[in-house]
TORFI-100252 format. One record per residue: x, y, z of N, C-alpha, C in turn; residue in three letters. Coordinates in steps of 0.02 Angstrom, whole numbers, plus 50000, padded with zeros to 5 digits. Each point is the difference from the previous one (the first is absolute). Example, Ala and Ser with C-alpha at 12.3 -4.5 7.8 and 13.67 -1.06 7.14 Angstrom:
BEGIN
506604971650390499555005950000500455006050000ALA 499825005349964500425005950003499615005550037SER 
This chain:
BEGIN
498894796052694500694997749997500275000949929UNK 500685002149987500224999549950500654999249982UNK 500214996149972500494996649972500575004249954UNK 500605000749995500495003049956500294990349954UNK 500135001149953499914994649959500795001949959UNK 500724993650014500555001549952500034993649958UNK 499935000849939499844994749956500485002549934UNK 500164994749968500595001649954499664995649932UNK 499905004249972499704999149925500094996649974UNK 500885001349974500174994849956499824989950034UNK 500184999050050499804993050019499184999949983UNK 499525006550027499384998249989499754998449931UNK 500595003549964499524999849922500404991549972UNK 500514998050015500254994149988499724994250039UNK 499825001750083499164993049988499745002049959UNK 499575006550009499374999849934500024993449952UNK 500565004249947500194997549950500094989750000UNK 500375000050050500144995050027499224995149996UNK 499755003250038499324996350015499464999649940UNK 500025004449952499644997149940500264997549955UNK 500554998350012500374997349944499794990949995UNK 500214999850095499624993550016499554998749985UNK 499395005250001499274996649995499964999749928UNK 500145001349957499884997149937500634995449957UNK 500624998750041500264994049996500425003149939UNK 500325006050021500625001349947500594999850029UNK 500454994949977500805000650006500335006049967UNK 500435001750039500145006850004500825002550042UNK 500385004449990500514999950026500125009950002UNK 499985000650044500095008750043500475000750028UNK 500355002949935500715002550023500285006350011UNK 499755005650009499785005450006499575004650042UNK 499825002450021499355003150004499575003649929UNK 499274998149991499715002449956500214995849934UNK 500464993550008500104996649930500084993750028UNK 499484994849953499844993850003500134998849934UNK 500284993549978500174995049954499644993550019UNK 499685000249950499384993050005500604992849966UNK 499824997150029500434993549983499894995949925UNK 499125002550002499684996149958499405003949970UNK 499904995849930499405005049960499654999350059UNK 499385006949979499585000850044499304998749960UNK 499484996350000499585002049962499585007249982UNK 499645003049978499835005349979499435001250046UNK 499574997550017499494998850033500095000650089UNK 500374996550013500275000350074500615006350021UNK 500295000949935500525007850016499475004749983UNK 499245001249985499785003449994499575000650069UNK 499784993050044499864999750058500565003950060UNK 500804998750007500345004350002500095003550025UNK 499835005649909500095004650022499565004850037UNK 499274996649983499555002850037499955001250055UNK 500144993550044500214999150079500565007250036UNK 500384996849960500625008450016499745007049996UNK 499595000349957499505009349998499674998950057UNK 499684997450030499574998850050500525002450072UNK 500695001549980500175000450062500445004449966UNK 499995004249957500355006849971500794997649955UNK 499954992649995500584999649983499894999749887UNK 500405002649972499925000149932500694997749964UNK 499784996349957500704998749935500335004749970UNK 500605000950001500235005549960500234997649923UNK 499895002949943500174995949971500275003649939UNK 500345009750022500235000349954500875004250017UNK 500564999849966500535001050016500065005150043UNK 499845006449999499825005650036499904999450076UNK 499634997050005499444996950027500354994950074UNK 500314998449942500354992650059500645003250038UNK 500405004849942500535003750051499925003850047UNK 499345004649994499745004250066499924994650046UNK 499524994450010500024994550053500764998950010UNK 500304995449965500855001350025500205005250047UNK 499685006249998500305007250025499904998750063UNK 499204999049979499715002150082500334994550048UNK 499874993149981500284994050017500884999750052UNK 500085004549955500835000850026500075005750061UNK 499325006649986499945004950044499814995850064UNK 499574996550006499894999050051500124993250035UNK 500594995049973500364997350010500735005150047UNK 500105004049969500455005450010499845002750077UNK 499125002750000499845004450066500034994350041UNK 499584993749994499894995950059500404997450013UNK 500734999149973500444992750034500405002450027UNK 499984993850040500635000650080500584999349987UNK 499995001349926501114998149975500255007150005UNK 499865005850023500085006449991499965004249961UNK 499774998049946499725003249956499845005449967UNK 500035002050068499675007449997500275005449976UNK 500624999350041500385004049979500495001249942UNK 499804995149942500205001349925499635006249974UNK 500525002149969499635005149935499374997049948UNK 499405001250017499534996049955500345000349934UNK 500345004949962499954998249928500734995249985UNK 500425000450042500474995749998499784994150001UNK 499634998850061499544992250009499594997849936UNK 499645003649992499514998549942500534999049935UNK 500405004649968500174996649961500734994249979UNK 500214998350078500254993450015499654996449988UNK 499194998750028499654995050026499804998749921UNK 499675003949972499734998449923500555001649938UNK 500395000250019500475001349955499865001449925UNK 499765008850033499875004949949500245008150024UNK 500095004949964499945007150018499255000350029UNK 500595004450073499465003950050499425003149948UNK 500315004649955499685004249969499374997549942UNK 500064995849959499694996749982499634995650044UNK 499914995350046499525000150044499405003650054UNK 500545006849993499595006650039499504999649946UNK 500175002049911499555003049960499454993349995UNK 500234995650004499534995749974499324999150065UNK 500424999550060499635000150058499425006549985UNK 500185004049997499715005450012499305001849949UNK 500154996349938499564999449915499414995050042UNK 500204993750017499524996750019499525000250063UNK 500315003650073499665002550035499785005750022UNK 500335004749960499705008450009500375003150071UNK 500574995850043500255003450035500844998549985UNK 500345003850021500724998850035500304993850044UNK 500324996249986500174993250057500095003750078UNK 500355007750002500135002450070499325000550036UNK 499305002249953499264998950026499974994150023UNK 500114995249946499754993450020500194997350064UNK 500795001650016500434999850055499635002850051UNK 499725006050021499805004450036499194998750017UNK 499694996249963499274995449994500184996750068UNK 500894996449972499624990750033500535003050068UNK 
């Protein structure tokens, strides 16, 4: 027997997230996808427990400017492909640089420095 499986990421990776946040008892506020604001210091020791927990399930910190706007990208790409507001049918670079309010073009280059493809690949991936 075999099963076809439609599962939507973004909610899965927000339990994830969701769920270890609980088990080590961090207040926390996710307003975004891919961005959490901790309410409160964290000790060093237990955000190092963390972050460990999160690799264990492919998830990683981003933690440098570059870095965080490609997530933004993708974030918005596939906010963009999956939702039922119609979406679809925007011009990605119009969308994208409404949504982040930056040049298409400068997000293409930067996209492209940090992951070695084109956003229309990335598009054509997911």
């Amino acid at each position: 027997m075999e099963l076809y499986i439609k599962y939507n990421l973004d909610k899965l990776c927000k339990v994830l997230l969701q769920q270890q946040l609980d088990k080590f008892g961090i207040s926390c506020t996710v307003t975004e996808p891919g961005y959490v604001k901790f309410t409160e210091n964290i000790p060093v020791d237990k955000y190092q427990e963390f972050i460990s927990s999160l690799k264990e399930f492919g998830i990683e910190i981003v933690d440098n400017q570059k870095s965080i706007l490609v997530q933004k990208i993708k974030n918005a790409i596939i906010e963009m492909l999956y939702s039922d507001k119609g979406m679809q049918s925007l011009k990605i670079s119009t969308y994208l640089s409404e949504k982040l309010k930056e040049n298409y073009r400068t997000l293409s280059h930067i996209f492209s420095e940090v992951t070695f493809i084109s956003i229309e690949n990335f598009i054509i991936l997911h």
